[in-house]
FIVOBA-322358 format. One record per residue (C-alpha): residue in one letter; x, y, z. Coordinates in steps of 0.001 Angstrom, whole numbers, m for minus. Layout:
% FIVOBA-322358
<atom><rest>a</rest><px>X</px><py>Y</py><pz>Z</pz></atom>
...
% end
This chain:
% FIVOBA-322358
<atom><rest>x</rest><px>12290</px><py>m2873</py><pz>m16102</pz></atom>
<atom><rest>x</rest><px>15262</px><py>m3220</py><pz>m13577</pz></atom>
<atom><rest>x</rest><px>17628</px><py>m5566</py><pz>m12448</pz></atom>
<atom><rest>x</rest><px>15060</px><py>m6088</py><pz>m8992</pz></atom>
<atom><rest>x</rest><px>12132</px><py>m6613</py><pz>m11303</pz></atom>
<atom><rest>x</rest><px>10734</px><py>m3263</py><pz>m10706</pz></atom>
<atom><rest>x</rest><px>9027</px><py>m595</py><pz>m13328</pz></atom>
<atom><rest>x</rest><px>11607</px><py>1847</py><pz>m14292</pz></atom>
<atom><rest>x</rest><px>10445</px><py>5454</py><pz>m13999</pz></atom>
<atom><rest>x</rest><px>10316</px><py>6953</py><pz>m17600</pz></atom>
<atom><rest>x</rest><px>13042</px><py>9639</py><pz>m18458</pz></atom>
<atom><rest>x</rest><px>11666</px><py>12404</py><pz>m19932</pz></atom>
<atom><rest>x</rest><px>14301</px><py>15298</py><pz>m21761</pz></atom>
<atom><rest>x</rest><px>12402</px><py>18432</py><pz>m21638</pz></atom>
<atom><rest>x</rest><px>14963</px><py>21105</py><pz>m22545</pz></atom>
<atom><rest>x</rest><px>15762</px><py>19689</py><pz>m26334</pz></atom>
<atom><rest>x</rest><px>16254</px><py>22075</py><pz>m28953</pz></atom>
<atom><rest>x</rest><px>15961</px><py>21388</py><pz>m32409</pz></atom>
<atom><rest>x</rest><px>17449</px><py>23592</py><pz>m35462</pz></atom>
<atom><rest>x</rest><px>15207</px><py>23550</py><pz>m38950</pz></atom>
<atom><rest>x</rest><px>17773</px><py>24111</py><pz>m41605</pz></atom>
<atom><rest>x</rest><px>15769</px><py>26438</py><pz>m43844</pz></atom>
<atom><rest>x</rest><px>14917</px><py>28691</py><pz>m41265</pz></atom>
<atom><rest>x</rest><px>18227</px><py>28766</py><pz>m39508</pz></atom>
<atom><rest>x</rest><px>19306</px><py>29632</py><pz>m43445</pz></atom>
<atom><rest>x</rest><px>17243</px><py>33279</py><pz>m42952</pz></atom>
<atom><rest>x</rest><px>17627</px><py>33650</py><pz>m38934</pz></atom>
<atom><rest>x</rest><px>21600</px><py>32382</py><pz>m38494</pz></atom>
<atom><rest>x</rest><px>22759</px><py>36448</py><pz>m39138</pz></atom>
<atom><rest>x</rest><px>20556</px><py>37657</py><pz>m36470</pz></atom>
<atom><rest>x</rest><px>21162</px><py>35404</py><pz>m33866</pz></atom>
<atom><rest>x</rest><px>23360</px><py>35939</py><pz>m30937</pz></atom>
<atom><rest>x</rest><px>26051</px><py>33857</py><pz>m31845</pz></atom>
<atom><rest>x</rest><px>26431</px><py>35901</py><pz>m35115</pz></atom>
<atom><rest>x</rest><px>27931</px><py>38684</py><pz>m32825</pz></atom>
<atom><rest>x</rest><px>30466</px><py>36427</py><pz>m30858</pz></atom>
<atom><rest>x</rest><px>33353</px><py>37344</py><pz>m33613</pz></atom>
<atom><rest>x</rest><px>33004</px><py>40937</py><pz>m31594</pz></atom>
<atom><rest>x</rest><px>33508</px><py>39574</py><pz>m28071</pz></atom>
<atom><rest>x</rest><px>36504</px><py>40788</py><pz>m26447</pz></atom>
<atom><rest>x</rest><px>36627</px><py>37612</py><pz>m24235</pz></atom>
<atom><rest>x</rest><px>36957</px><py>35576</py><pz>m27375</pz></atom>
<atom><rest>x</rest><px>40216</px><py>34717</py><pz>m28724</pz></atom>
<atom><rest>x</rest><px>41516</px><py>34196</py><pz>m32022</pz></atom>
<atom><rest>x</rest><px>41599</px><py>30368</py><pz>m31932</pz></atom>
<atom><rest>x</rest><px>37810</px><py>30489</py><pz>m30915</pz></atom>
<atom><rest>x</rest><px>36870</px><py>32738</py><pz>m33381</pz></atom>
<atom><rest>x</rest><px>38284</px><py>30019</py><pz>m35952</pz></atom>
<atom><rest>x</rest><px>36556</px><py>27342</py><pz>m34387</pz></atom>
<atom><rest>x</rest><px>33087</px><py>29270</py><pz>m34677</pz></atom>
<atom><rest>x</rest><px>31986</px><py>28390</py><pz>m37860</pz></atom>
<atom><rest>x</rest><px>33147</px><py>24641</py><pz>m37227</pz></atom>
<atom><rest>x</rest><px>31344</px><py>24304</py><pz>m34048</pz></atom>
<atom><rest>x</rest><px>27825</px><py>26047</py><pz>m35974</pz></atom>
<atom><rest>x</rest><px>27744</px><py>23652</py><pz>m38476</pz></atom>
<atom><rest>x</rest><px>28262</px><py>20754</py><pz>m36176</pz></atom>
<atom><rest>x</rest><px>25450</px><py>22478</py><pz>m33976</pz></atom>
<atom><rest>x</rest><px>23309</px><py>22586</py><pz>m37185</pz></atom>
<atom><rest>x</rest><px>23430</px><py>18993</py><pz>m37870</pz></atom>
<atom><rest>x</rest><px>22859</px><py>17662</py><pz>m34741</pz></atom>
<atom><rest>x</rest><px>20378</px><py>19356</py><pz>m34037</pz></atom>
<atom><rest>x</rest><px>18268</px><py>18707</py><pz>m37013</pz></atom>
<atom><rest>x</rest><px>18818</px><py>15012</py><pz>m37740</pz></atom>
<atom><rest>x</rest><px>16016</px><py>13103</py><pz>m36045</pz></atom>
<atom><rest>x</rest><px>17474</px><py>9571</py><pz>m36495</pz></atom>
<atom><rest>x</rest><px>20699</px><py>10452</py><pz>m34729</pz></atom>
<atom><rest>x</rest><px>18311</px><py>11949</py><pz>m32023</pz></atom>
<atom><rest>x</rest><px>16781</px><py>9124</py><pz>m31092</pz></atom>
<atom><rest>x</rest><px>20029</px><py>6617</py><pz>m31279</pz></atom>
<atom><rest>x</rest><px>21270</px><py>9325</py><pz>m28722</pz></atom>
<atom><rest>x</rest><px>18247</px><py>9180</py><pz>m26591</pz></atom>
<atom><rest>x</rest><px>18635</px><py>5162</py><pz>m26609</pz></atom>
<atom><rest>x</rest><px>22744</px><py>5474</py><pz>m25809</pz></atom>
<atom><rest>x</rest><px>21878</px><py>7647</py><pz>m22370</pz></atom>
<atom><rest>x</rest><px>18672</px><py>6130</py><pz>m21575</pz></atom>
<atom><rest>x</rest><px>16229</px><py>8823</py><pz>m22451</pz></atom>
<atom><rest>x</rest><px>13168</px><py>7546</py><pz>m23012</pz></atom>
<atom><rest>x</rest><px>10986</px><py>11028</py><pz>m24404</pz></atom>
<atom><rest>x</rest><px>11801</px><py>14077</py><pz>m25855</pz></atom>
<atom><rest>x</rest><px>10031</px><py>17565</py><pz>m25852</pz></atom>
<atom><rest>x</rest><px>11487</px><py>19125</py><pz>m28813</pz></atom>
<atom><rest>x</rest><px>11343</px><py>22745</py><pz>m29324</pz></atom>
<atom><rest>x</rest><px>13119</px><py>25526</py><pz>m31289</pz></atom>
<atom><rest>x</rest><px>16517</px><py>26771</py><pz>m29912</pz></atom>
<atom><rest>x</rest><px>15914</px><py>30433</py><pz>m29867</pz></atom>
<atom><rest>x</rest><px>19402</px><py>31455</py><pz>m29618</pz></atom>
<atom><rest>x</rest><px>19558</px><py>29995</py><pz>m32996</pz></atom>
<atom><rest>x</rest><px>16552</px><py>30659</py><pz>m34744</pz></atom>
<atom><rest>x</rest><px>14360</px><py>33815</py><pz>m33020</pz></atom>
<atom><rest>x</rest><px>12253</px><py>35384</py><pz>m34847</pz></atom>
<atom><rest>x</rest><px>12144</px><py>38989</py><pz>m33142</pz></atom>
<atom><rest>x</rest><px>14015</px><py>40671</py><pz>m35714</pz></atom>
<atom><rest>x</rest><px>11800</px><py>39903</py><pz>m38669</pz></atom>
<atom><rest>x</rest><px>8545</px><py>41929</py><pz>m39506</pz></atom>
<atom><rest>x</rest><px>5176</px><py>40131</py><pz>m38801</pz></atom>
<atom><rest>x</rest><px>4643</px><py>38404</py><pz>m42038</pz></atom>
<atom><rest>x</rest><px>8387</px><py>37099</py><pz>m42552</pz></atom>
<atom><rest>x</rest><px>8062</px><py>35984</py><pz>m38746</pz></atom>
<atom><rest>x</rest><px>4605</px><py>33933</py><pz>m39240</pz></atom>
<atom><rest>x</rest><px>5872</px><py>32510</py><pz>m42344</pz></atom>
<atom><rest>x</rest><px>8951</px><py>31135</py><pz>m40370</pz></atom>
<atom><rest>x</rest><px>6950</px><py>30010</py><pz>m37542</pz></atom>
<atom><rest>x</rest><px>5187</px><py>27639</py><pz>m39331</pz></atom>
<atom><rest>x</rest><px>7877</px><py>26182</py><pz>m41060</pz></atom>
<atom><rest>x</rest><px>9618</px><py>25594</py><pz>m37743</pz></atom>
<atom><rest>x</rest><px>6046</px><py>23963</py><pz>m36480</pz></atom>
<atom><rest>x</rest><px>5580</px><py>21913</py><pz>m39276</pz></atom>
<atom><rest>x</rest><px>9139</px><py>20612</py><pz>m39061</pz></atom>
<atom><rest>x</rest><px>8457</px><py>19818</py><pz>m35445</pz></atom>
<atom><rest>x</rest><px>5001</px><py>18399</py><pz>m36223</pz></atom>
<atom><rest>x</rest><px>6403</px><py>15532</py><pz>m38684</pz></atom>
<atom><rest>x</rest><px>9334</px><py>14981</py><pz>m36057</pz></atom>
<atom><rest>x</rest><px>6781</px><py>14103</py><pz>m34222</pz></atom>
<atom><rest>x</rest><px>5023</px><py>11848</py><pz>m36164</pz></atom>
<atom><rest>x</rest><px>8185</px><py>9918</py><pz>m36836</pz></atom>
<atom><rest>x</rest><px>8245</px><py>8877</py><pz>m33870</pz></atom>
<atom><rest>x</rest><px>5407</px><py>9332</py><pz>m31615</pz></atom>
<atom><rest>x</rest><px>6159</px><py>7243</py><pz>m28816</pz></atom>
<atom><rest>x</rest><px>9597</px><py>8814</py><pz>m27973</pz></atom>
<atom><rest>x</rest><px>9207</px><py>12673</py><pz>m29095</pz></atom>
<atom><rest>x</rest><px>6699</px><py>15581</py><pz>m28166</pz></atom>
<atom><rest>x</rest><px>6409</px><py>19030</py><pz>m29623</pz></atom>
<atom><rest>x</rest><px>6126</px><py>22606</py><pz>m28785</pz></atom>
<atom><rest>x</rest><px>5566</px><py>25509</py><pz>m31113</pz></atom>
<atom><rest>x</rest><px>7171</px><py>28570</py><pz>m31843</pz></atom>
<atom><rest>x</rest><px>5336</px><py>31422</py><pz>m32254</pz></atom>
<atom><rest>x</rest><px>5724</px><py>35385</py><pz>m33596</pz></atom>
<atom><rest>x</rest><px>4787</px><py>36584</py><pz>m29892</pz></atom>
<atom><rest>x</rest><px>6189</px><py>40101</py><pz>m31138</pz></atom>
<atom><rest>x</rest><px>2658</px><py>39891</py><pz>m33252</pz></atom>
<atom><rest>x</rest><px>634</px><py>38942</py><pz>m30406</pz></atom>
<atom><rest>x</rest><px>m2679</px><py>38419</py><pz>m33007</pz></atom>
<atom><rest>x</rest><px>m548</px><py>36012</py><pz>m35367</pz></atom>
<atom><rest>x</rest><px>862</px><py>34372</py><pz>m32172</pz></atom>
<atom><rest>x</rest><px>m2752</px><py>33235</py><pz>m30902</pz></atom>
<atom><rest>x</rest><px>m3972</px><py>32153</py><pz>m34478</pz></atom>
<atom><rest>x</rest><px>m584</px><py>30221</py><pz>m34203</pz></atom>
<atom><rest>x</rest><px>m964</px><py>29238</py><pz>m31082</pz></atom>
<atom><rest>x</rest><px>m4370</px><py>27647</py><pz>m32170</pz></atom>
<atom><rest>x</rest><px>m2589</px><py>25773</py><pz>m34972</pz></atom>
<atom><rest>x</rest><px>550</px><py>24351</py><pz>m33461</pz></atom>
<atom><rest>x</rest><px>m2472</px><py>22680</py><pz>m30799</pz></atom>
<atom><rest>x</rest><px>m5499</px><py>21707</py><pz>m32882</pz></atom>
<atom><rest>x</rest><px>m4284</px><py>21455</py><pz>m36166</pz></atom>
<atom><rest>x</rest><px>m387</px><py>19916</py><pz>m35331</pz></atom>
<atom><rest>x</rest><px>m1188</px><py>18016</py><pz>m32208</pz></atom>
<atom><rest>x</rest><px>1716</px><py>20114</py><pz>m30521</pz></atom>
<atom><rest>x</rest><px>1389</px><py>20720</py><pz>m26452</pz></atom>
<atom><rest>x</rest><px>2065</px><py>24015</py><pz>m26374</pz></atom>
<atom><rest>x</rest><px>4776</px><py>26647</py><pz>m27505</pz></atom>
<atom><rest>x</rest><px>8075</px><py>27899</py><pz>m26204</pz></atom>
<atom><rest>x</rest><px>8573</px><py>31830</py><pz>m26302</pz></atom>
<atom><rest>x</rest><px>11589</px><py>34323</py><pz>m25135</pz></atom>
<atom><rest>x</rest><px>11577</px><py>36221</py><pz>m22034</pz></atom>
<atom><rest>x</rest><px>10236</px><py>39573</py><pz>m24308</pz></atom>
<atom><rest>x</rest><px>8117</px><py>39741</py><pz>m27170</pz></atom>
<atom><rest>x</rest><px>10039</px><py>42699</py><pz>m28933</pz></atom>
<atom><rest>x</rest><px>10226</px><py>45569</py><pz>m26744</pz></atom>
<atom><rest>x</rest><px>7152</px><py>44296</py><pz>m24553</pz></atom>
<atom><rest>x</rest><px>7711</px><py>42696</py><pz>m21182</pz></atom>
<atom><rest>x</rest><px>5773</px><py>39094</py><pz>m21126</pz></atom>
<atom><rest>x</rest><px>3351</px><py>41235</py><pz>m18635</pz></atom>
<atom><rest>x</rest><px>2680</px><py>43717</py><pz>m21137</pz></atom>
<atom><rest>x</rest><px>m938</px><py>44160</py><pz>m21951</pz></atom>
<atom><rest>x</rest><px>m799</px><py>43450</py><pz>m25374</pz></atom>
<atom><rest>x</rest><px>313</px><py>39979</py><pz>m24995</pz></atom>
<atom><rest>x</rest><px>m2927</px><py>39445</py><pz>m22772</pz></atom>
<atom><rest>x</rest><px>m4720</px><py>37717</py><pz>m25300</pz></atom>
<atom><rest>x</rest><px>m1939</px><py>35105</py><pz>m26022</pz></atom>
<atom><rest>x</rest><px>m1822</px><py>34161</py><pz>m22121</pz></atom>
<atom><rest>x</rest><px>m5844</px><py>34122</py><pz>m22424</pz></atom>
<atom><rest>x</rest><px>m5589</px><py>31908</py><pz>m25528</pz></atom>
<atom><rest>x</rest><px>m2916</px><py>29720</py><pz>m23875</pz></atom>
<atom><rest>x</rest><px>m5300</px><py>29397</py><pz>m20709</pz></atom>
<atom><rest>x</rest><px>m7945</px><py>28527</py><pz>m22667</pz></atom>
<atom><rest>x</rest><px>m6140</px><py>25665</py><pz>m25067</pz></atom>
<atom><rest>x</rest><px>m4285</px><py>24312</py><pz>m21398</pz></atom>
<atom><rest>x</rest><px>m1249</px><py>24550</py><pz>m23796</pz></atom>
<atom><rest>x</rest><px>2330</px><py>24609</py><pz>m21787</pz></atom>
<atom><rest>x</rest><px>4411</px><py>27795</py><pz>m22093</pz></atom>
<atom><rest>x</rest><px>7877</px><py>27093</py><pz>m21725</pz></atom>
<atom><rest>x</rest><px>10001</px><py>30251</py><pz>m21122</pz></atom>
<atom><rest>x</rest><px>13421</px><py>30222</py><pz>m22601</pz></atom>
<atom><rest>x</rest><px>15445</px><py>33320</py><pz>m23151</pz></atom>
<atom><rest>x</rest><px>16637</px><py>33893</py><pz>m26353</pz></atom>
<atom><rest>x</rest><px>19950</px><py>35948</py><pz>m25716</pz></atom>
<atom><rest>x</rest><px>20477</px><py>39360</py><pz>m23884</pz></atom>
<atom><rest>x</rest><px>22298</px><py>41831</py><pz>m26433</pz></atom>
<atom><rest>x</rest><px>23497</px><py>44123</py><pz>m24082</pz></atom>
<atom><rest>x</rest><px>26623</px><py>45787</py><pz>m24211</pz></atom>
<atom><rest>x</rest><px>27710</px><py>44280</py><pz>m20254</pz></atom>
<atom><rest>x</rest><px>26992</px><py>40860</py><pz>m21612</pz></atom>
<atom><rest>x</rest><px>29071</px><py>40427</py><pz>m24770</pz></atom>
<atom><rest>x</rest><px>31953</px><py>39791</py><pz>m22935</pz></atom>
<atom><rest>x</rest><px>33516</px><py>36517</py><pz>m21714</pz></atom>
<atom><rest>x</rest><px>30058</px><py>34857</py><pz>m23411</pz></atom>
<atom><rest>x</rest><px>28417</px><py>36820</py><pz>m20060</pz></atom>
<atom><rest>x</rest><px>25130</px><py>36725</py><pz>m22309</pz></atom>
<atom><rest>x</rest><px>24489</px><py>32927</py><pz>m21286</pz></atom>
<atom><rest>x</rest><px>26342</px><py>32289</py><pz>m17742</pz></atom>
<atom><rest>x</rest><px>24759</px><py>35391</py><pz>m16803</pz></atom>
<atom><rest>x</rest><px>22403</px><py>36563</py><pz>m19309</pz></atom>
<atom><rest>x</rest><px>20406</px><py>33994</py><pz>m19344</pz></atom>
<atom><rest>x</rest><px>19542</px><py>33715</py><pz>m15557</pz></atom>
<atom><rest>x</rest><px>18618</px><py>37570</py><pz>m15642</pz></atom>
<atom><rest>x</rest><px>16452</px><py>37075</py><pz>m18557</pz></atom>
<atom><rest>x</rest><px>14462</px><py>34502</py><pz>m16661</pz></atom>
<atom><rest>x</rest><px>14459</px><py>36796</py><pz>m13546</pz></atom>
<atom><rest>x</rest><px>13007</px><py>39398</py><pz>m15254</pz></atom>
<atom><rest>x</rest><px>10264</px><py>37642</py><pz>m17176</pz></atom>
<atom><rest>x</rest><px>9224</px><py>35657</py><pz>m13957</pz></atom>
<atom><rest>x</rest><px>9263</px><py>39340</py><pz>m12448</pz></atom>
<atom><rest>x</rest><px>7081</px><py>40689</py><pz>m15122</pz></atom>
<atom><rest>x</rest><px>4743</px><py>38095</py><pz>m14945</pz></atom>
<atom><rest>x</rest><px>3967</px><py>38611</py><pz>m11153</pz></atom>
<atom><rest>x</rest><px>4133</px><py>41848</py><pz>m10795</pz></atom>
<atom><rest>x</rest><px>1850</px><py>42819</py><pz>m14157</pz></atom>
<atom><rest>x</rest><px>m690</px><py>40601</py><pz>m13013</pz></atom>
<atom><rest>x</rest><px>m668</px><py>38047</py><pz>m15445</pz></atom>
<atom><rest>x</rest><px>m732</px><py>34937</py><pz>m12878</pz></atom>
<atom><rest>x</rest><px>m3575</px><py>36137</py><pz>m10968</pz></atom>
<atom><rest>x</rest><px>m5363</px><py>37242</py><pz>m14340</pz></atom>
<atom><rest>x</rest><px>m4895</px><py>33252</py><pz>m15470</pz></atom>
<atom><rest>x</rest><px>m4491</px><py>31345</py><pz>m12759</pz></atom>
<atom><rest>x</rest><px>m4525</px><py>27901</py><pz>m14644</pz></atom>
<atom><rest>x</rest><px>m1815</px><py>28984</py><pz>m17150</pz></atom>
<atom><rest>x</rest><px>856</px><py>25826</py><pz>m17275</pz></atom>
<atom><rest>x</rest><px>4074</px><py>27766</py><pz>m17537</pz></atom>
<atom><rest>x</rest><px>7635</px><py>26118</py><pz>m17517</pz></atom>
<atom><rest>x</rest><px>10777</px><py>27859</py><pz>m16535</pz></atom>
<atom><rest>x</rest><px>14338</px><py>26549</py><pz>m18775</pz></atom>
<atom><rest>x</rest><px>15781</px><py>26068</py><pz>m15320</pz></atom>
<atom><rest>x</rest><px>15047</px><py>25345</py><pz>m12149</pz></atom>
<atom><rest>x</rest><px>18341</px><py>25891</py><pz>m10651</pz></atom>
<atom><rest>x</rest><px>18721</px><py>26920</py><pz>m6994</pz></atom>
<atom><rest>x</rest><px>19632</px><py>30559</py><pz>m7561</pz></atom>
<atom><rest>x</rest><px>16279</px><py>31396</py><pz>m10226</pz></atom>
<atom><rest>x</rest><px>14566</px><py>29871</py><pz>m6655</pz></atom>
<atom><rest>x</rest><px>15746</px><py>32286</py><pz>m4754</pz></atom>
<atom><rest>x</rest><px>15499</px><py>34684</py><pz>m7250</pz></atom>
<atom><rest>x</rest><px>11690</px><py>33508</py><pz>m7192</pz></atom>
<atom><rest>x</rest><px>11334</px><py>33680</py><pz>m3558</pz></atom>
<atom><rest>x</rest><px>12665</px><py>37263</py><pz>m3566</pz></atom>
<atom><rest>x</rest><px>10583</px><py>38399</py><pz>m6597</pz></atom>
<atom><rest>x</rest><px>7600</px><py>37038</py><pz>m4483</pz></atom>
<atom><rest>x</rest><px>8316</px><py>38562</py><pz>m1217</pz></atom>
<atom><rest>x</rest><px>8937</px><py>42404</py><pz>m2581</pz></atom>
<atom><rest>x</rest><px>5581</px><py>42024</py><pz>m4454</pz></atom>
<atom><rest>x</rest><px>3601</px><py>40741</py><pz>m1724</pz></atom>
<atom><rest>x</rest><px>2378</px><py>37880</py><pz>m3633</pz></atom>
<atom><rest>x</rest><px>2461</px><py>33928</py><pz>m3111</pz></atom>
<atom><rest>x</rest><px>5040</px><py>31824</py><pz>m5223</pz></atom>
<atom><rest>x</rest><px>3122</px><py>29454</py><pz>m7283</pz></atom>
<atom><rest>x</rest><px>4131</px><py>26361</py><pz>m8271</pz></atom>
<atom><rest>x</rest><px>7302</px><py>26345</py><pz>m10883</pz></atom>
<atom><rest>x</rest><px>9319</px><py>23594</py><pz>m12863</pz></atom>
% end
């Protein structure tokens, strides 16, 4: 309520990650930030402050009490908690290994959750590199967690999120009306290790090119009532969006 006696709009955090501690134990050494020490844009000093900063990020990010006081400090009323992929992906593990690790992260989300179910919401993980284990997944983190939906890279593996493999995971998702969000997990390339290019610039691209894949491979026309987030909305992905649009004669649909 405010000052003037009117109903304050809820605030609602969608982009918050959360770290689970025995999975970031296995997935830490093939994240992105595990190649920083080879940057040339970082410097000696940062390179000792590495290690400090990841297990500050670590906590943080998995205590769920200090969460919430947070939330309360800046006036956040919900959080939609999901798994920080540049942290904790799962691309680089075979099928099994990346299931198993899936569901850990789920579960951990799940009972978040249900600590405190009027200020958090969840979304899965999934192993979207093994498209069947992502859909029986998928299935869980909905009926079985209560979860809303799951938050996946820009690429499953080498596929593009067009790729005709991954069509029964966007059927599946269509089907459950479970939200996608789309959140890159870190482009590797060589042009991007430097100056930390791989998030003010990496990142963007990465989004680019999944919103491209999914236009131009069909997949929006193929499931028209998909409910698919973007990480950010920022002016530039717009454009980005508009231009995307124009070259491939198709209409922008709606995007957050």
């Amino acid at each position: 309520m405010t000052s003037s006696g009117r109903t304050r709009p809820r605030a609602i955090d969608f982009h918050a990650h959360v770290i689970v501690p025995e999975v970031y134990a296995v997935a830490a050494e093939h994240n992105i930030f595990f190649e920083f020490p080879a940057d040339p844009g970082v410097t000696d000093e940062m390179r000792r402050s590495i290690k400090g900063r990841a297990d500050m990020v670590l906590a943080r990010m998995s205590d769920v009490a200090e969460r919430i006081g947070n939330m309360d400090a800046v006036g956040v009323d919900i959080q939609v908690l999901s798994s920080s992929l540049v942290h904790q992906s799962l691309e680089w593990a075979d099928a099994q290994t990346s299931v198993r690790l899936a569901r850990a992260t789920n579960d951990w989300i799940a009972k978040a959750v249900a600590s405190h179910p009027t200020r958090l919401l969840g979304l899965g993980t999934l192993p979207l590199h093994a498209p069947a284990l992502a859909v029986t997944e998928l299935e869980r983190c909905v009926h079985e967690l209560g979860l809303k939906g799951a938050a996946i890279s820009t690429m499953a593996g080498p596929m593009e999120l067009g790729d005709p493999e991954l069509r029964p995971f966007w059927a599946k998702a269509e089907e459950l009306g479970a939200l996608v969000f789309i959140h890159p997990g870190g482009n590797r390339d060589r042009r991007f290790k430097r100056y930390h290019l791989w998030n003010s610039v990496g990142q963007a691209f990465e989004e680019a090119m999944a919103i491209s894949s999914l236009m131009y491979d069909g997949v929006l026309e193929t499931f028209p009532r998909l409910k698919i987030c973007r990480m950010a909305a920022a002016t530039c992905r717009t454009i980005w969006a508009a231009s995307i649009a124009i070259t491939s004669r198709r209409p922008i649909r709606a995007s957050t």
